[in-house]
N, C-alpha and C positions, 0 to 999 in steps of 0.2 A: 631132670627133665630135658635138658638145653642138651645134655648128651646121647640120650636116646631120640632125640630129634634127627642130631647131626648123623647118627649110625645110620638112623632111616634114610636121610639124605646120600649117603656115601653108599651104603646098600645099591639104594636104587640107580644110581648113577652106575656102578660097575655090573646090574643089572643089564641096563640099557646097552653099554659097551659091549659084553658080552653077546647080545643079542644081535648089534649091528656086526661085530666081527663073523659070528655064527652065519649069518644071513649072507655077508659077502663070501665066506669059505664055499657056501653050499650053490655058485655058479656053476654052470659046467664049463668045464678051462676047455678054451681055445687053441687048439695044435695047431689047424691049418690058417693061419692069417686072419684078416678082420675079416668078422662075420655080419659084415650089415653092406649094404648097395649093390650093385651090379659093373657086370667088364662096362666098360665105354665103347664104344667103334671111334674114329676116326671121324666119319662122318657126321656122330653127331655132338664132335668138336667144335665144331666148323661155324656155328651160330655164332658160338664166342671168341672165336680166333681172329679177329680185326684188327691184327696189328699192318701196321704199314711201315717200311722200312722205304724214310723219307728219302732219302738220298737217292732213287731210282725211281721210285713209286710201287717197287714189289708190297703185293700183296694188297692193291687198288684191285676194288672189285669190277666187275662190267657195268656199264650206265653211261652219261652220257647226259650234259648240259650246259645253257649258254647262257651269258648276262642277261638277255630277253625274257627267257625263262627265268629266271636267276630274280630279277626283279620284284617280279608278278609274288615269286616264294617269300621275299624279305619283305617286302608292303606286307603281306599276310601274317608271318611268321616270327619275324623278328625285330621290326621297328618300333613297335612300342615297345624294347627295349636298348634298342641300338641306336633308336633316332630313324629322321628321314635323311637317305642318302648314304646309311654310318655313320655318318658324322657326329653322333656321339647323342644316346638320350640319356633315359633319367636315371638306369642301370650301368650301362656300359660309358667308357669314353669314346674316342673314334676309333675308325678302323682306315681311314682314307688320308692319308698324304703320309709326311713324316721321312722322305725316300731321302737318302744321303743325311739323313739327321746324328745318327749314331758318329759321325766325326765330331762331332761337333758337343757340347756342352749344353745343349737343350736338344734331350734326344726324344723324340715323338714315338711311342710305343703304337703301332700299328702292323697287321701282315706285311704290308708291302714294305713297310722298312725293316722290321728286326728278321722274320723268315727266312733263314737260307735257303729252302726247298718248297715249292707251292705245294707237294702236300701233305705239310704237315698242315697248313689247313683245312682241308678235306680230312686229315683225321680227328683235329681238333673237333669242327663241326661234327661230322659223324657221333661222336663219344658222349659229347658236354652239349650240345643244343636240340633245342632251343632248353636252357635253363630250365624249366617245369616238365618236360617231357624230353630226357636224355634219350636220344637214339631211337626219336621214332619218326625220323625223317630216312624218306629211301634212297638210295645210291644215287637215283637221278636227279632228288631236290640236292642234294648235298655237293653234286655236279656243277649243278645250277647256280649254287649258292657261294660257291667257289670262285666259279666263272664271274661273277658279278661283283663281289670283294676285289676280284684283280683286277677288273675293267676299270673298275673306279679308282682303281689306283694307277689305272695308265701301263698296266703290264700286258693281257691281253684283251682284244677286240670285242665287240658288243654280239658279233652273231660268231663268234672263235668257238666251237664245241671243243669242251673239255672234257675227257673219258683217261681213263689210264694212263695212255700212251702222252697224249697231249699236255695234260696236267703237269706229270714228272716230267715235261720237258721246258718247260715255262723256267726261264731264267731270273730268277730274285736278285733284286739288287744286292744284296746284301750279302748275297752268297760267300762271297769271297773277306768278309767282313771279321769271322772267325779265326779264332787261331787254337792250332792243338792242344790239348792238356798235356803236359810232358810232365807234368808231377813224378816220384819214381812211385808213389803208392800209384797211381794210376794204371801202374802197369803191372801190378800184381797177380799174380797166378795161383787160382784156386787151388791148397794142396788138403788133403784128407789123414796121408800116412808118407811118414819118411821124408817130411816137411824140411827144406835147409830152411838156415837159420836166419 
């Protein structure tokens, strides 16, 4: 009895096998490449393509904002979790002082000290805030909101409109604070074929 059990088990099992092998044979094979989505254009890349290449500010979009502005956004937008001022609430720490800290042994992580480049700011923001709703602030709050992070930290002016041009040109303390990776993995070169050693 325990043996004609087990046949019926093994039966049915290379039953089943057989049937899923059967079922994947019977696709019809794919010659010309993947057969599911559509070409892309260029154009409608372009939603997703945000990067910004901090070192210049290539690839900031158009827009345009100042600490005044800038303020009005963060009372609204961001201080029930940054605090008032930045100055640090019940999410975040601060964002304001900290400048010349990184020589030293109690280093204050804030934009205007660790940044090399004001906008990686503006990308930061743009990407990641406000924390519950990533990336639904427009080019000109994030102008704004830019512009006011830096005022407060004594880099630029209260009515200084920040856009493109101005932003990338905003000099970070800290700039020069960096030093190169010279590792030699660092400098490796992607190879595919005919790889040295």
């Amino acid at each position: 009895m325990v043996l004609v059990k087990k046949i019926i088990i093994i039966t049915a099992g290379l039953t089943l096998l057989a049937a899923c092998s059967t079922s994947q044979n019977t696709a019809p094979k794919n010659t010309s490449g993947a057969a599911f989505g559509k070409p892309i254009a260029e154009q409608d890349l372009q939603a997703w393509n945000i990067d910004i290449r901090t070192q210049d500010g290539l690839g900031l979009p158009a827009g345009q904002g100042n600490a005044v502005a800038g303020e009005k956004i963060y009372n609204a937008k961001c201080a029930s979790c940054h605090g008032p001022d930045a100055k640090g609430g019940p999410v975040f720490g601060t964002m304001v002082g900290g400048i010349g800290s990184f020589t030293t042994n109690a280093r204050v992580l804030t934009p205007g000290s660790m940044y090399p480049y004001a906008p990686i700011l503006f990308d930061y923001v743009r990407r990641a805030m406000p924390m519950d709703k990533p990336q639904s602030l427009t080019n000109d709050e994030v102008y704004a909101l830019s512009a006011y992070i830096l005022n407060l930290n004594g880099l630029v002016g209260k009515t200084d409109e920040m856009n493109s041009k101005t932003l990338a040109a905003v000099k970070m303390p800290n700039r020069d604070g960096f030093m190169v990776d010279d590792r030699p993995d660092t400098h490796a070169v992607r190879c595919m074929t005919n790889c040295k050693q």
